[in-house]
C-alpha positions in Angstrom: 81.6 31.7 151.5 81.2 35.6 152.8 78.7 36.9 154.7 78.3 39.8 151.0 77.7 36.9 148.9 75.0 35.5 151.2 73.5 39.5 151.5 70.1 39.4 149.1 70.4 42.0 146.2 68.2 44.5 146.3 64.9 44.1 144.8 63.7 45.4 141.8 61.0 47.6 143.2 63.7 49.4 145.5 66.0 49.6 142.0 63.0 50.9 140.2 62.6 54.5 141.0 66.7 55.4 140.7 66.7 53.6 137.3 64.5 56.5 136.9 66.4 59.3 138.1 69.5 57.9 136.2 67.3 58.0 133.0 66.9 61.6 133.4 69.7 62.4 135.2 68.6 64.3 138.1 70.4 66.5 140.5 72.0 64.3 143.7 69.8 66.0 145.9 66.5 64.1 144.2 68.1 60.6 145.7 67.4 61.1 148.9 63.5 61.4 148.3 63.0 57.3 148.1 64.3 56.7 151.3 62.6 60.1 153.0 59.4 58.7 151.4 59.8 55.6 152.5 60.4 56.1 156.2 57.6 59.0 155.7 55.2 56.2 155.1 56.3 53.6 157.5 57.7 50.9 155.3 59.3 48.2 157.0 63.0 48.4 157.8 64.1 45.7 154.9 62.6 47.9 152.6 64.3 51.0 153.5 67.9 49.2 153.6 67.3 48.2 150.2 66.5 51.5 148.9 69.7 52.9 150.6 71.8 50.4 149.1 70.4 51.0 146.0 71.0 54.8 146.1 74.4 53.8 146.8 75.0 51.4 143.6 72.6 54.3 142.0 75.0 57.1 143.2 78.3 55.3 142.0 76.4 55.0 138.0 76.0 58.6 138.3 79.1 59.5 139.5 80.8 57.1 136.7 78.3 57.9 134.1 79.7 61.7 134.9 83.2 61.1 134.7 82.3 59.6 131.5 80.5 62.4 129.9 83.1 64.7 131.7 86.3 62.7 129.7 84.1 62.6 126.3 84.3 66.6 126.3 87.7 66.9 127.4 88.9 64.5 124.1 86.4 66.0 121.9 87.8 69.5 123.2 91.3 68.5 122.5 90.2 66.8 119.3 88.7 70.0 117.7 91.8 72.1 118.5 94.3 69.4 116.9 91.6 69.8 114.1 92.4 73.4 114.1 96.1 73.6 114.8 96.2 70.7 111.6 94.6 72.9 109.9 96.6 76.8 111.2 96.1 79.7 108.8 95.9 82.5 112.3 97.9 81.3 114.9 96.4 84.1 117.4 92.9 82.5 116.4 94.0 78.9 117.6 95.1 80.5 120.8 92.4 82.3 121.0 90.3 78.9 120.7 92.6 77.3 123.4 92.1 79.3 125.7 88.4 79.2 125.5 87.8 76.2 125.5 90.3 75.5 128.8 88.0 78.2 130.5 84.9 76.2 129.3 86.1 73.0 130.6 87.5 73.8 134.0 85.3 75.9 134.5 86.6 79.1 135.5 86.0 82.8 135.6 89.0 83.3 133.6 91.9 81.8 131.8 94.9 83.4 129.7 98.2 82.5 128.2 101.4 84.2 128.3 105.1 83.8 126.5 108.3 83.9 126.8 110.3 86.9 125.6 114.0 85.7 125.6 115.4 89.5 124.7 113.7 91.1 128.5 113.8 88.1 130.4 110.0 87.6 131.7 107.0 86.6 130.7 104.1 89.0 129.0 100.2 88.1 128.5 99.5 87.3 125.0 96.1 86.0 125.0 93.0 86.1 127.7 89.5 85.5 128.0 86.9 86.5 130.4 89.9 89.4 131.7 88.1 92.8 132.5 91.1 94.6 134.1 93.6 96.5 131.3 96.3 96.9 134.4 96.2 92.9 134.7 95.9 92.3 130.6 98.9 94.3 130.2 101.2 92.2 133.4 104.9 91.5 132.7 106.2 88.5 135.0 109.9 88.7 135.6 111.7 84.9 135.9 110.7 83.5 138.9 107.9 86.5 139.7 104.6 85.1 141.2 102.8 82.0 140.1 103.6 82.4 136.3 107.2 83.4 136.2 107.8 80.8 138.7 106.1 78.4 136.2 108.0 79.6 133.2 111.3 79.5 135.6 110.9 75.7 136.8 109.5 74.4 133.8 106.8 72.8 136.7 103.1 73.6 136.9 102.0 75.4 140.0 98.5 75.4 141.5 97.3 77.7 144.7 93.3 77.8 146.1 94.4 81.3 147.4 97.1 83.3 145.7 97.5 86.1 148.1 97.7 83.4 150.9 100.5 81.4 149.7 104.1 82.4 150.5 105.3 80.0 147.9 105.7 82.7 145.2 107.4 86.3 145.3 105.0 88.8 145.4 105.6 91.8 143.7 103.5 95.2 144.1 102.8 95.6 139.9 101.9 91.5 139.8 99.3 91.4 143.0 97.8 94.7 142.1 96.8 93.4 138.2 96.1 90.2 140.1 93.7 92.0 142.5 92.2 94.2 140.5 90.9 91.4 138.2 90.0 90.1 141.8 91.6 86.2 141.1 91.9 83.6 144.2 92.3 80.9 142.7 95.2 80.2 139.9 96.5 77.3 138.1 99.5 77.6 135.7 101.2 74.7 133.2 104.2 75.8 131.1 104.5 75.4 127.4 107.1 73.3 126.4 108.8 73.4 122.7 111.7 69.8 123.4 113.3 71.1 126.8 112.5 74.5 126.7 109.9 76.8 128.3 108.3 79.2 126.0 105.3 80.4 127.8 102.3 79.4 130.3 98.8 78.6 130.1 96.7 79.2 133.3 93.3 78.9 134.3 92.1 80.9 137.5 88.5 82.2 139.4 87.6 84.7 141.4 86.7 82.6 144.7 88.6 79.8 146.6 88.8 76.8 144.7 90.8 73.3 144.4 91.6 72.1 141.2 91.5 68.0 140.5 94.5 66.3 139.3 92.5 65.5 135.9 92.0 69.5 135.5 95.4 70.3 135.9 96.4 67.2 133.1 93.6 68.3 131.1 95.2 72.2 131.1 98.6 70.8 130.1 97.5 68.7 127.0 95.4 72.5 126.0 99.5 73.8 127.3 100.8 71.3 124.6 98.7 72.1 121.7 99.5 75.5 121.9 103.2 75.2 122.0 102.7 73.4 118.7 100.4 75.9 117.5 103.5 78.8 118.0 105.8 76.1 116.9 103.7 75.3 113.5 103.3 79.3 112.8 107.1 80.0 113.5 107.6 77.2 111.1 104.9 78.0 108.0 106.4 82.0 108.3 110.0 80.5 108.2 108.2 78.6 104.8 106.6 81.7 103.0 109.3 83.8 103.9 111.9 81.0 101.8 109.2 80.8 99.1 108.9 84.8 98.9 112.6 84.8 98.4 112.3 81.8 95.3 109.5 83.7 93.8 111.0 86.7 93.8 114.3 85.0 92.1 112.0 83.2 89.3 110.6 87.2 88.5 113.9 88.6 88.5 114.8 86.0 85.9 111.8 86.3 83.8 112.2 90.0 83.6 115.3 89.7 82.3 114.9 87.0 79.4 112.2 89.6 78.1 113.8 92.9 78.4 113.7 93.4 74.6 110.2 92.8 74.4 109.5 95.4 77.1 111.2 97.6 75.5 109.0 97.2 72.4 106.1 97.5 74.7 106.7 100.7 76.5 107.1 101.8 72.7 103.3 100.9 72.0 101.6 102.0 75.3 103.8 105.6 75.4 102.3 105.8 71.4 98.7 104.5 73.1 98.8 107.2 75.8 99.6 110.3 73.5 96.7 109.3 71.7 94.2 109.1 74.5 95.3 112.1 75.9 97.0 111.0 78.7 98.9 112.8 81.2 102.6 113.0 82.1 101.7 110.6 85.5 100.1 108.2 82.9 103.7 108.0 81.2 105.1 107.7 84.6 103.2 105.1 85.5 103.7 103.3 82.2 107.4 102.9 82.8 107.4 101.8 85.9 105.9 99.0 85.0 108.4 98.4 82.5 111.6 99.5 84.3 110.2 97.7 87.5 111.1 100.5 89.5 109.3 104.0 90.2 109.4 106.7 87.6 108.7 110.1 89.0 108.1 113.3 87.1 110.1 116.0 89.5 110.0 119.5 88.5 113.3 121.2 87.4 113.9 123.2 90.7 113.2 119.9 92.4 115.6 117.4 90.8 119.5 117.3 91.1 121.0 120.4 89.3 124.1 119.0 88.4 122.6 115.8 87.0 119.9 117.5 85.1 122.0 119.9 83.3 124.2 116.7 81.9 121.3 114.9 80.3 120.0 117.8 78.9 123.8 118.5 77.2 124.3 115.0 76.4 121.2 114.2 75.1 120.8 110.7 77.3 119.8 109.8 80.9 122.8 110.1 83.4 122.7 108.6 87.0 122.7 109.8 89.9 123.7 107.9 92.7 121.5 104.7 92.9 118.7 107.0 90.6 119.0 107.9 86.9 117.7 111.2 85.6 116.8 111.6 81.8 116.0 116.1 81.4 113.0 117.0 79.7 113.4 119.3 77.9 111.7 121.3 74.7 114.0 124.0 72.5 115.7 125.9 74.9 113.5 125.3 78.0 114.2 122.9 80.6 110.8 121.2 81.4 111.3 118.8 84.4 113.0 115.2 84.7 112.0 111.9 84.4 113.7 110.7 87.9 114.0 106.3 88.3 114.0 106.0 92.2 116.8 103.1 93.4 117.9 101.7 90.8 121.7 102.0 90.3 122.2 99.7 87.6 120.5 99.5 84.1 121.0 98.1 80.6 120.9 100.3 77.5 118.0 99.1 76.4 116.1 100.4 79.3 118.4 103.5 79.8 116.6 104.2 75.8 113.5 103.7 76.9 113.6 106.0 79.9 114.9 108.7 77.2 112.4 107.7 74.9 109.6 108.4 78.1 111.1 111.8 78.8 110.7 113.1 75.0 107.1 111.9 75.0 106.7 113.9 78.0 108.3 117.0 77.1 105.1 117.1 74.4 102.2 116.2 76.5 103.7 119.1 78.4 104.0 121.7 75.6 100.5 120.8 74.1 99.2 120.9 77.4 100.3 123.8 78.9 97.9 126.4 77.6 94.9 124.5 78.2 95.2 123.3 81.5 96.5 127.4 82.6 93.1 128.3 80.8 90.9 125.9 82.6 92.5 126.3 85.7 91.9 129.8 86.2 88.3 129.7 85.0 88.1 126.3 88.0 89.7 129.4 90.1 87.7 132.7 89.4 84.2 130.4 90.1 85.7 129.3 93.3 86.7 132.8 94.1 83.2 133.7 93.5 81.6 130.7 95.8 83.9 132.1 98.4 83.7 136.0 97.8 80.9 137.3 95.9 77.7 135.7 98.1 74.8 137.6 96.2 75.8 135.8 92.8 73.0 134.7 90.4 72.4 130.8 91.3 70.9 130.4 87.3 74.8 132.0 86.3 76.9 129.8 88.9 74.9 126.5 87.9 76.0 127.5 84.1 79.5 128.4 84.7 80.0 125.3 87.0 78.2 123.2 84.5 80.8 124.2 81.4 83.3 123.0 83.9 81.5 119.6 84.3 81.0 120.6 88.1 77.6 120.5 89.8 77.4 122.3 92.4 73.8 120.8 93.9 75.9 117.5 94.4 77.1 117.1 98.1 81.0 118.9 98.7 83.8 118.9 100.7 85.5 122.2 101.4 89.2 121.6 101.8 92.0 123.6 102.8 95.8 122.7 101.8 98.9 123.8 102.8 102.6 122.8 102.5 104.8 121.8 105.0 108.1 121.7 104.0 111.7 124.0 104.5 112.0 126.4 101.6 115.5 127.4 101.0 114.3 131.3 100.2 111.1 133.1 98.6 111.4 132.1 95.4 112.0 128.4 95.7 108.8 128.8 98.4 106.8 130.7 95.6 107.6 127.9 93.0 106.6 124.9 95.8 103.5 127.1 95.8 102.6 126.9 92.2 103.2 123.5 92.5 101.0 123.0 95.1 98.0 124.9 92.7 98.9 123.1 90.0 98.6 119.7 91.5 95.6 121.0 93.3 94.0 122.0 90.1 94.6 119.1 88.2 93.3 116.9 91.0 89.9 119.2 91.0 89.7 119.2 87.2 90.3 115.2 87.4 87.3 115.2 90.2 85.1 117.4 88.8 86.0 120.1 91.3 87.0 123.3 92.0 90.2 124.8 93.3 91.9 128.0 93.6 95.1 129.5 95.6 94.4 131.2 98.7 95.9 132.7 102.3 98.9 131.0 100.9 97.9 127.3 100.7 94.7 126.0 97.9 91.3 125.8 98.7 89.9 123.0 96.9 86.0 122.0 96.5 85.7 118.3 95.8 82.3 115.9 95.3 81.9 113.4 97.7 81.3 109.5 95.9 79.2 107.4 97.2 80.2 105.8 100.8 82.6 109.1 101.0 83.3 110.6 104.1 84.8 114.4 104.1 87.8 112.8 106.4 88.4 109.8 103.7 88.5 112.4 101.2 91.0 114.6 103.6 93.5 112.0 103.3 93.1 110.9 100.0 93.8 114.6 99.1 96.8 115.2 101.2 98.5 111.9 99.6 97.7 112.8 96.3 99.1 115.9 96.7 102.0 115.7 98.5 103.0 113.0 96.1 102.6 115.3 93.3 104.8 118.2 94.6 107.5 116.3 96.3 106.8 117.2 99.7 104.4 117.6 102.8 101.1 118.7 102.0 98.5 119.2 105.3 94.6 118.9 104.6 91.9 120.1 106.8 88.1 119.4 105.3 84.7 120.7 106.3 81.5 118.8 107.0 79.8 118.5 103.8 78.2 121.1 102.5 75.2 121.3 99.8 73.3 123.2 97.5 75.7 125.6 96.9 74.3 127.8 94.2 71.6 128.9 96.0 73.6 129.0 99.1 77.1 129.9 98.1 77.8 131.7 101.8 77.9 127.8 103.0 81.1 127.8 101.1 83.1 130.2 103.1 81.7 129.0 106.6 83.1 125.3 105.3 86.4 127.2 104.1 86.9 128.2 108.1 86.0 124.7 109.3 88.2 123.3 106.6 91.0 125.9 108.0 90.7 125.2 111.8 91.1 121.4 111.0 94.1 122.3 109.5 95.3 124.1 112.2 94.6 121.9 114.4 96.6 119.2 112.7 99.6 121.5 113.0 99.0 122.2 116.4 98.8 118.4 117.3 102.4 117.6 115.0 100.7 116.1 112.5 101.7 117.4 108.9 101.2 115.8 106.0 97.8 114.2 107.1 94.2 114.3 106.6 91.7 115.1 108.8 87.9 116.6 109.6 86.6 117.7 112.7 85.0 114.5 112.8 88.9 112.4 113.2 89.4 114.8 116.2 86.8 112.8 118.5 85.7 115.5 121.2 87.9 117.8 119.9 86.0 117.9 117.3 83.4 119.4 118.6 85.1 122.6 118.9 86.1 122.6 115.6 83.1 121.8 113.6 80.7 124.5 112.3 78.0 123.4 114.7 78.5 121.3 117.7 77.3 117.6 117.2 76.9 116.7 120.7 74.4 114.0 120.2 76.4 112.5 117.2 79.7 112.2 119.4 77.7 110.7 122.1 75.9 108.0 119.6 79.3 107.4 117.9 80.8 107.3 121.5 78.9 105.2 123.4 75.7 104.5 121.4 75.8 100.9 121.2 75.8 100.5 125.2 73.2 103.5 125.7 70.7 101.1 123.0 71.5 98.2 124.8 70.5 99.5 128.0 67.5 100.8 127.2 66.2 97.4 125.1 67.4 95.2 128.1 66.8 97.3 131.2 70.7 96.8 132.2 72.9 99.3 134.2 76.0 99.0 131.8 75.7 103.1 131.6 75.9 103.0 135.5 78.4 100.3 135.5 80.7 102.4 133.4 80.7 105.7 135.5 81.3 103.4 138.7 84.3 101.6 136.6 86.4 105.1 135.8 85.0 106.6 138.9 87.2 103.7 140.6 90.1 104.0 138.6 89.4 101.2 136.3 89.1 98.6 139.4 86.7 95.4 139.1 87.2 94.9 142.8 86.5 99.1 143.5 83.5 99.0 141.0 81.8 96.2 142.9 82.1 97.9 146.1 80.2 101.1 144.6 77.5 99.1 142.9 77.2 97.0 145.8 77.3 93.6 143.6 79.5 90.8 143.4 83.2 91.2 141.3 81.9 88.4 138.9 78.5 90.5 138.0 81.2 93.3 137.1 83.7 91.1 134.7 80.5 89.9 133.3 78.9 93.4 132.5 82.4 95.2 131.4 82.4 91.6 129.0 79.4 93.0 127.6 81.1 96.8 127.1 83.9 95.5 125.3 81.7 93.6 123.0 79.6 96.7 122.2 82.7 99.5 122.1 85.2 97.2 120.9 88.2 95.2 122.4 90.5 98.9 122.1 87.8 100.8 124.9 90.1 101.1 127.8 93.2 102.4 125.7 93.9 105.9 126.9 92.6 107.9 124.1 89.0 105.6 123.6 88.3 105.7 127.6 89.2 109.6 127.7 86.7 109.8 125.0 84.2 107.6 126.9 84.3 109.0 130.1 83.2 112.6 128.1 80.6 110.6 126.3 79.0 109.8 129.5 79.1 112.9 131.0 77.7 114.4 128.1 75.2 112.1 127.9 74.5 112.6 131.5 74.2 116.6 131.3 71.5 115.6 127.6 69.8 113.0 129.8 70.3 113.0 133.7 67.3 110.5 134.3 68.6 107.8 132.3 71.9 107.1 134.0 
């Protein structure tokens, strides 16, 4: 019989106060205290070998009781992403959710995934958390590269306590200065595996010196194997939709085509329904592209194809025109327009009627039209002249005139100036794209209860603003509208808004010149066709607003972080400043605040949760850096 089996167990008053600790699970440290008591006191030396053997068998529950609790979180972890890969409708949000929860588990500072891109050859980050650094968010890995292309080369995971200490992997300059300036030690990578073949890496590193278990590195690879089927399921469910798409789109083309003589009935009834509602020749436009499935455009006659024009209007019928078909329209002797179908090159007679059928209707809505609209138009003109021109004008008279135009003009305005931007073959095809411009323009104002007139060349129009408006939504809602009504680029600039304009019509002009400098500003910057106010222009618009908003472009700038400092008592503000000042460097930043790299990553976490994930693109930290130093200049004492 051994000497252990003869050994008393220990007794249960020595057992008793570590069955306590293990009940509320106290900190290693506090089972030491027993035996220090004991020998504090004196007890006999029985007693205290008993209490050390039973913080031994005490120590080894704890420990085992730990790994438990430890292996519990790890399957439940690895439960709830199967849960969401079973059940993928975002495959960047279960990646997302990978990743997190890896970090979470092991432990560390940080932890992101990258993939595979077969057509370059390397290996690109496609997902991080807890990353501060845009240089290291934005690393390519060539094959073989550092720790992760060597991962995605081998097919192997690799794990170093000390990256820039281990000559194991080819250091390149771009890798270990991403690397640095996120200020990593510590990496661990696993490769994602779809069968044989390597399609990425999931990796999981800290800021400090670390050694990571063998458990840890099998617990990152099952999170590694999840997410390969998470890619694998979404490359799979797009292959799905996109072979669905194609069968649904089959099943309409059939439909369509078993019920083309109804349509044709039906176009019949809505054209009849739209003459007498009063509808316009868009309306009828509209209307038969439904039917056709195609577009239906309205073109002017100096704007659709000569040749093809003057052939319907001979023949009588619609005649295509490459893959469109063009029916004139045309009233006595006068040639109206066109009814133009966009793309599609081959039509059945009953559908060629009923595009000649749409272009008659439209030739009358023109004719009975025409008068009325000129009339109103240059009434909508002459009071915006006024507005613009005459600035001691009776407010009483302007309310009256604008009020017989359904316009009121103590409702809250946009001033807007529009100009085309296309080549003009000579004067007078530029002087008809003109006209076509104030047309449009004056339709749209009419439509809007509005005003517009022609002016330095372009329109000027004066539009309300709807609730939840915004003179720059209204900008580019303008310029669409209008440059699909003439066929061609149309630029928008548009003033703050304005109000009370009766009382205060010189507001007007001073709008008109905001509204113009927007405009040329958008030239200046390339960018015809578009949209904009001063307010789209971030600090340039501060030069070209009326009045300079300083304090609103610092409060749309960086308002959230200034609030935030001044409810908490943070230095994010301070942080900020030491960040650019250091050329966007975690590992310069801490050495100018004097704090450690970790309190950095953790305080620029908090940034890009206030600003937005987009804060260190080029334009938004250009734009934040300006914030702050106007904010500064406002408020020196508070940075």
């Amino acid at each position: 019989m051994s000497r252990d089996h003869l050994k008393p167990a220990p007794s249960s008053s020595a057992e008793a106060p570590y069955l306590e600790l293990l009940a509320r699970d106290a900190s290693v440290e506090a089972y030491e205290q027993p035996v220090l008591l004991a020998r504090a006191e004196g007890e006999p030396a029985g007693r205290i070998a008993a209490l050390e053997e039973a913080r031994l068998l005490a120590l080894r529950v704890r420990a085992e009781l730990e790994g438990r609790r430890r292996r519990e979180a790890e399957l439940s972890a690895l439960f709830e992403t199967a849960h969401d890969l079973a059940g993928l409708r975002d495959v960047d949000a279960v990646l997302q959710a990978i990743v997190q929860r890896a970090r979470s588990l092991l432990g560390t500072d940080v932890a992101y995934l990258s993939l595979n891109d077969p057509a370059r050859g390397d290996t690109y980050m496609r997902v991080t958390e807890g990353s501060v650094a845009a240089r290291f968010q934005q690393l390519r890995l060539g094959m073989g590269e550092g720790l992760g292309g060597l991962v995605a080369q081998t097919a192997r995971p690799y794990v170093t306590d000390d990256y820039f200490q281990d000559e194991r992997f080819q250091h390149t300059h771009v890798i270990d200065a991403g690397v640095q300036d996120e200020g990593l030690v510590a990496i661990l990578g696993v490769p994602l595996m779809l069968g044989p073949h390597v399609i990425g890496v999931l990796f999981a590193a800290d800021r400090r010196a670390r050694v990571f278990e063998r458990e840890q590195i099998a617990l990152l690879g099952s999170f590694a194997a999840l997410a390969a089927a998470a890619i694998d399921t979404a490359n799979l469910l797009t292959e799905t939709r996109s072979a669905l798409a194609g069968l649904e789109r089959a099943n309409e083309i059939i439909r369509d085509r078993s019920g083309v003589i109804e349509r044709a009935s039906e176009v019949h009834d809505r054209l009849a329904e739209l003459v007498l509602r009063g509808g316009g020749v868009h309306d009828v436009a509209a209307a038969v592209s439904r039917v056709l499935d195609g577009t239906v455009e309205f073109a002017e006659a100096t704007a659709a194809p000569g040749e093809a024009l003057e052939a319907s209007r001979a023949e009588g019928h619609a005649v295509r025109h490459g893959k469109d078909w063009i029916a004139a329209v045309a009233a006595g002797g006068e040639l109206l327009g066109a009814l133009v179908l966009r793309g599609h090159p081959g039509l059945d007679p009953v559908d060629q009627r009923t595009l000649e059928r749409a272009a008659m209707v439209t030739s009358l809505l023109l004719l009975a039209r025409r008068s009325a609209a000129e009339a109103e138009h240059r009434v909508r003109g002459e009071l915006l002249d006024d507005l613009l021109d005459a600035r001691d004008r009776d407010p009483r008279l302007l309310r009256e005139r604008a009020s017989r135009l359904h316009a009121d003009l103590d409702a809250t305005h946009a001033v807007l100036a529009a100009r085309l931007d296309g080549p003009a073959a000579d004067a007078d095809e530029e002087a008809a794209a003109r006209r076509r411009l104030w047309s449009a323009a004056s339709h749209l104002a009419a439509t809007r209860h509005g005003l517009a007139a022609a002016r330095d060349g372009g329109t000027v129009l004066l539009l309300p603003l709807r609730a939840g408006d915004t003179a720059a939504e209204v900008a580019r809602r303008t310029a669409r509208h209008l440059g699909t009504a003439v066929h061609q680029p149309v630029t928008v600039g548009a003033s703050a808004p304005v109000t009370d304009l009766a009382r205060h019509p010189e507001t007007v002009a001073a709008a008109y010149a905001e509204g113009r400098r927007c405009l040329d500003a958008l030239h200046l910057l390339g960018r015809v066709g578009e949209g904009a106010a001063a307010e789209d222009f971030g600090f340039l618009g501060l030069l070209l607003a009326g009045e300079r908003d300083i304090a609103g472009f610092v409060e749309r700038t960086i308002g959230p972080v200034v609030s935030y400092d001044e409810r908490r008592g943070t230095e994010l503000l301070r942080t900020l400043d030491a960040y650019f000042e250091g050329g966007m460097s975690p590992a310069r930043t801490k050495d100018a605040l004097h704090v450690h790299v970790n309190t950095v990553a953790q305080r620029l976490e908090r940034v890009g949760r206030l600003l937005g994930t987009d804060w260190q693109t080029p334009a938004r930290a250009l734009e934040i850096q300006l914030a702050l130093r106007l904010h500064r200049l406002a408020a020196p004492r508070r940075l």
